[in-house]
Backbone bond lengths (Angstrom), bond angles and torsions (degrees), N, CA, C in turn:
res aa  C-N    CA-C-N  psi(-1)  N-CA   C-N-CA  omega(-1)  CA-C   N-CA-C  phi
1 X - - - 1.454 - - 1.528 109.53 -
2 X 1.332 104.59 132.86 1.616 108.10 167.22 1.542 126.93 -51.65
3 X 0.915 119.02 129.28 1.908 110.82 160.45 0.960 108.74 -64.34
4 X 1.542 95.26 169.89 1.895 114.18 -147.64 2.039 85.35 -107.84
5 X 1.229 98.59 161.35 1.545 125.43 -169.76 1.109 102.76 -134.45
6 X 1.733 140.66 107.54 0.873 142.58 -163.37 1.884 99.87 -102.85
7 X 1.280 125.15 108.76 1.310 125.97 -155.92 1.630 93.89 -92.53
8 X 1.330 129.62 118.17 1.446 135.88 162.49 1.417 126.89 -90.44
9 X 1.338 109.77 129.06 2.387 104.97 176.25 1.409 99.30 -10.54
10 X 1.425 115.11 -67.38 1.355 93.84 -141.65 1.309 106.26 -81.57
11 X 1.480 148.90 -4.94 1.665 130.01 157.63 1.679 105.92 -71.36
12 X 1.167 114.52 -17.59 1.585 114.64 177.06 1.770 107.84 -62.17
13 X 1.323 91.17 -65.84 1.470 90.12 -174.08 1.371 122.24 -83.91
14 X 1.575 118.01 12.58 1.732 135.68 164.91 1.648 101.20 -76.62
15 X 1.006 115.50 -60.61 1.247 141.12 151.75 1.554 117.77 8.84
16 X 1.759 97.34 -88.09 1.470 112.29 -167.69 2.182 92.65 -103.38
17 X 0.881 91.64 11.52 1.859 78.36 178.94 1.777 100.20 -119.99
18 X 1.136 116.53 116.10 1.635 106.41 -173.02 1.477 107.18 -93.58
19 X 1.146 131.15 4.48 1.306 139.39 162.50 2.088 119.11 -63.26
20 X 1.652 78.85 -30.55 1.632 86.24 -168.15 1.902 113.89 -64.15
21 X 1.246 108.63 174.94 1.202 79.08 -163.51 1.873 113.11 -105.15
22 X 1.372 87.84 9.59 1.512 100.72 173.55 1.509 123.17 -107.07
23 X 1.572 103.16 6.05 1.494 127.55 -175.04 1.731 107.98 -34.94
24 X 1.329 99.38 -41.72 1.874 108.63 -164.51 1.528 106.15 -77.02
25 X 1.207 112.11 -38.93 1.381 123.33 150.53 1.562 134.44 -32.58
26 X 1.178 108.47 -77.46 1.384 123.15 171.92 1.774 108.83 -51.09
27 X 1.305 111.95 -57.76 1.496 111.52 154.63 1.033 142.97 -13.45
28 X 1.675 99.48 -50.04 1.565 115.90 -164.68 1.437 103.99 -74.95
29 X 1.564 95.92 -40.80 1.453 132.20 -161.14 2.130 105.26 -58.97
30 X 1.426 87.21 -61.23 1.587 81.82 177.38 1.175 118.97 -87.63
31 X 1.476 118.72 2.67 1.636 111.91 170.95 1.414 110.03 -104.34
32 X 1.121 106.68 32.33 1.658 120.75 170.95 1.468 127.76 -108.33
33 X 1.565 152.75 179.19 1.265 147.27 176.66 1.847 95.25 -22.57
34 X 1.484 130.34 123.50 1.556 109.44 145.26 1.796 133.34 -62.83
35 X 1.241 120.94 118.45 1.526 113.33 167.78 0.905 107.24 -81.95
36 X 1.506 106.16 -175.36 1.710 111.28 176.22 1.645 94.97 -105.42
37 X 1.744 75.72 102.77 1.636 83.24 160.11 1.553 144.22 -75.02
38 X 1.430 128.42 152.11 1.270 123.19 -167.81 2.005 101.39 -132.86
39 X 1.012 84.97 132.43 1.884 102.75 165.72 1.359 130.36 -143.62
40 X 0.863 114.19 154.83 1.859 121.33 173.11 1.448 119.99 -78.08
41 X 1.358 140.48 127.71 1.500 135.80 156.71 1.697 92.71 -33.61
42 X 1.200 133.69 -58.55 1.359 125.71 -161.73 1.530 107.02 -54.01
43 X 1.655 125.90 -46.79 1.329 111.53 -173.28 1.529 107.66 -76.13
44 X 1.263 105.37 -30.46 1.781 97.17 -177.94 1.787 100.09 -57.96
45 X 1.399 112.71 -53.38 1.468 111.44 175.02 1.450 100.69 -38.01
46 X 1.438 148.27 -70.58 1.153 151.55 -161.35 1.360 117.94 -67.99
47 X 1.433 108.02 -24.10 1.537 106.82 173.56 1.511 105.06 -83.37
48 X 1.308 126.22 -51.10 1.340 119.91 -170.59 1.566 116.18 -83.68
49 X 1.303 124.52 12.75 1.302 145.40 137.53 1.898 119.20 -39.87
50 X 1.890 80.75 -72.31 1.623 98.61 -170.95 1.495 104.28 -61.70
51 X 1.419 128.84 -30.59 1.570 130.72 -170.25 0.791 98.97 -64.76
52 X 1.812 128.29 -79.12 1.434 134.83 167.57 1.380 134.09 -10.64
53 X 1.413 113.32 -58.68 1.376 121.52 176.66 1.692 116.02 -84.93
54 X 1.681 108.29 -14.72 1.611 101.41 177.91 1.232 103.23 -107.48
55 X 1.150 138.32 -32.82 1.431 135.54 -176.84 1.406 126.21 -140.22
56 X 1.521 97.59 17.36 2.139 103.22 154.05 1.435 95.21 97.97
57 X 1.607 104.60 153.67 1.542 122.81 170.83 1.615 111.06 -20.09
58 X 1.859 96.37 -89.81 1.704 102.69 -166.45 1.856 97.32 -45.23
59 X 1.079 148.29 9.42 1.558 120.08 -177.82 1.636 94.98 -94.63
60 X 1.318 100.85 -41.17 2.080 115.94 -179.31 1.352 74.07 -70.84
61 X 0.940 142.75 -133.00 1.638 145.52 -146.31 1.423 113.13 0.21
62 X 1.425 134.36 -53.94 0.945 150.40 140.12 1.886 125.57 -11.56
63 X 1.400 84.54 -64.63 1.729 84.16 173.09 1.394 128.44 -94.04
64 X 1.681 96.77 -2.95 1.951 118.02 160.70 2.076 99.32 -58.65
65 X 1.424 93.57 -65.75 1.607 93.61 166.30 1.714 128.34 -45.84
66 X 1.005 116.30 -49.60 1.460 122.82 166.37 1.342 117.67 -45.94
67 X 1.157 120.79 -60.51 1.593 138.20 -175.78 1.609 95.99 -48.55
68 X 1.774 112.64 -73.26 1.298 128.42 173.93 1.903 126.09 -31.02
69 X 1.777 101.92 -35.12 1.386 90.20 179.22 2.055 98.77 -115.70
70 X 1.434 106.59 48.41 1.919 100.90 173.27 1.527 92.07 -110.60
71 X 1.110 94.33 105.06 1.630 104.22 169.99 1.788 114.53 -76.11
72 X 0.947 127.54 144.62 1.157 136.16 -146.21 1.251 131.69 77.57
73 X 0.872 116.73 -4.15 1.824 142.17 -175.31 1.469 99.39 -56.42
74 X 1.428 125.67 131.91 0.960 149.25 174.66 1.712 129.84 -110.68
75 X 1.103 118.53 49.73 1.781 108.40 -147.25 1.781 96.55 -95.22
76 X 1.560 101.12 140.89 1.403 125.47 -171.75 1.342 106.23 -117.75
77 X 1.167 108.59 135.98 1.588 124.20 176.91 1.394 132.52 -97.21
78 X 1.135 130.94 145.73 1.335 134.55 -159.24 1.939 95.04 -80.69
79 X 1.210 86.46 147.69 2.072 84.80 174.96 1.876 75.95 -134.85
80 X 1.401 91.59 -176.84 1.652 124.96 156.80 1.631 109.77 -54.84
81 X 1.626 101.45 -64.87 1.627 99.45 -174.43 1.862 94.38 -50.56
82 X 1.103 117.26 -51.70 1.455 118.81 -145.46 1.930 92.68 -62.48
83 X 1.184 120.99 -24.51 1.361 122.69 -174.18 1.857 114.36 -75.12
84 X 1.722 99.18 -37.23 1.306 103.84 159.60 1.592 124.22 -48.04
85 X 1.022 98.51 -45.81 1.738 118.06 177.17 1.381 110.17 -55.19
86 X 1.349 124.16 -57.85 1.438 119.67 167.71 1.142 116.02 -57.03
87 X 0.918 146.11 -35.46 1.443 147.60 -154.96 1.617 93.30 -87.12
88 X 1.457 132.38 -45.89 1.143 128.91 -174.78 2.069 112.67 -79.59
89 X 1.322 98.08 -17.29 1.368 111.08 153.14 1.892 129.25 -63.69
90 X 1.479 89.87 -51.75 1.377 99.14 167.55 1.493 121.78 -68.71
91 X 1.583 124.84 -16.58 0.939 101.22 177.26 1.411 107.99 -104.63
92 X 1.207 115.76 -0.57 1.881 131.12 166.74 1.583 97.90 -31.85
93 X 1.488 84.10 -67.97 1.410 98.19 -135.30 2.230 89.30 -103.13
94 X 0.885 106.62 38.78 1.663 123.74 176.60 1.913 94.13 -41.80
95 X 1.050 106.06 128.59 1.904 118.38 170.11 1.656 111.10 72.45
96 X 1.385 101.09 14.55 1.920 99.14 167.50 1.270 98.04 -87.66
97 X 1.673 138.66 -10.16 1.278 108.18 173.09 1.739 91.08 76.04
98 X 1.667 125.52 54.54 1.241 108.89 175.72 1.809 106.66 -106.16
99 X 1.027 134.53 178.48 1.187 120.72 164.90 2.136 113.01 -113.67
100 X 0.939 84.84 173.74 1.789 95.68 -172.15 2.063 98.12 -48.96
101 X 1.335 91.15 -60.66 1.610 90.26 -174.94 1.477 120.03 -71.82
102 X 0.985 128.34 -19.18 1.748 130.28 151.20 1.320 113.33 -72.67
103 X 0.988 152.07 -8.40 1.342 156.99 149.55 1.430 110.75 -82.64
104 X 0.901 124.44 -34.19 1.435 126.12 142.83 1.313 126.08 -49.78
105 X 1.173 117.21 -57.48 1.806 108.35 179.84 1.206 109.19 -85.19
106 X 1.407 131.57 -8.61 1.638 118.20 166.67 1.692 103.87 -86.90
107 X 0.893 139.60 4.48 1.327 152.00 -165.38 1.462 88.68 -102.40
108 X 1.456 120.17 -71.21 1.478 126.48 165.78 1.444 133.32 -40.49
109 X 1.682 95.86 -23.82 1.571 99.24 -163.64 2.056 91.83 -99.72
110 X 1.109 96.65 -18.62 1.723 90.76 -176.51 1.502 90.69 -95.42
111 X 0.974 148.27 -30.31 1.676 120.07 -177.25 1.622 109.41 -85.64
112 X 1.270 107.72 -12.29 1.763 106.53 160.10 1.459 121.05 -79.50
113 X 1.184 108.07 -37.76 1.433 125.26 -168.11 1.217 118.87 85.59
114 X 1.427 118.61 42.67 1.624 130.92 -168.75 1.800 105.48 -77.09
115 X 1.077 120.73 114.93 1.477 105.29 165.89 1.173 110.41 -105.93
116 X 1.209 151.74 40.61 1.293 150.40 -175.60 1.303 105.39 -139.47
117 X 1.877 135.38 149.68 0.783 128.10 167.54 1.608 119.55 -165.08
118 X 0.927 120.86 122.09 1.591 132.69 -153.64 1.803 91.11 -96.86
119 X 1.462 101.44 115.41 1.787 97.25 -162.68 1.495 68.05 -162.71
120 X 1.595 94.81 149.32 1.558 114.63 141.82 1.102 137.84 -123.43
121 X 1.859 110.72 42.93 1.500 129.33 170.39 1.596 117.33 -158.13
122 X 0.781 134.13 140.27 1.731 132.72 -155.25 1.005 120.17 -75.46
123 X 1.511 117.63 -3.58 1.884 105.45 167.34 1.219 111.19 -51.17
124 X 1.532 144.86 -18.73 1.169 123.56 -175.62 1.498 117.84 -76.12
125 X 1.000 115.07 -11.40 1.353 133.74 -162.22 1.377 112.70 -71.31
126 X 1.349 105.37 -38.23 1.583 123.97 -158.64 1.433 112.19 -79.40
127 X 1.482 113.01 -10.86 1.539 124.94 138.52 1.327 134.42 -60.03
128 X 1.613 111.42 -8.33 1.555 109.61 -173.10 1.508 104.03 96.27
129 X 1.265 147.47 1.59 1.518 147.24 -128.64 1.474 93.15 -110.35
130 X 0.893 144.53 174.27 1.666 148.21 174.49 1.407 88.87 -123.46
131 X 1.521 131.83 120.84 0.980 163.26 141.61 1.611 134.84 -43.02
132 X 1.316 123.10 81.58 1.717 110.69 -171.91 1.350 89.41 -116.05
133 X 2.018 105.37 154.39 1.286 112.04 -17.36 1.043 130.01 -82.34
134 X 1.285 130.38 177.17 1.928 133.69 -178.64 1.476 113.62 -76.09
């Protein structure tokens, strides 16, 4: 079985925005071997947030479609227990400046045992996770 790829906003929206500046990256990234990828309702919530409010409906509509055709896709949902979990994350890692939904997916990524993580900012890291791209 493949290892799991914990997919974060920001390779999502590197991804589908070619302006960004890791766009060529993210590119490379999903037009390469597929893993079995893994995400949170919370980052998709957060990705199709950031579309919406930076570059209008059809772009969030757009990456509603995207999400819909990544086969291998794995998406995990927030519970109560799972909120306990952040909170004991957040206080781990107290003054990194983390946010709710990155404390969330390292919360996710240690009860899976994900070491991989397609991010384009280093909170994922702070789990131990290997981080693409570099």
């Amino acid at each position: 079985m493949k290892p799991a790829v914990f997919l974060d906003s920001g390779i999502l929206i590197a991804f589908m925005n070619q302006r960004d500046r890791w766009h060529a990256q993210a590119t490379a990234l999903f037009g390469g071997p597929r893993p079995h990828w893994c995400t949170s309702m919370l980052v998709l919530s957060e990705t199709y947030s950031w579309f919406l409010h930076r570059m209008g409906e059809e772009a969030a509509r757009s990456f509603g479609v995207l999400v819909s055709n990544l086969t291998n896709l794995r998406l995990l949902e927030a519970t109560r227990a799972h909120h306990r979990e952040i909170l004991r994350v957040l206080n781990r890692f107290h003054g990194c400046k983390l946010s709710y939904v990155d404390a969330s997916s390292l919360a996710f990524m240690q009860a899976l045992r994900i070491k991989r993580a397609w991010s384009t900012d280093h909170h994922l890291a702070l789990g131990g996770a290997e981080i693409l791209p570099r």
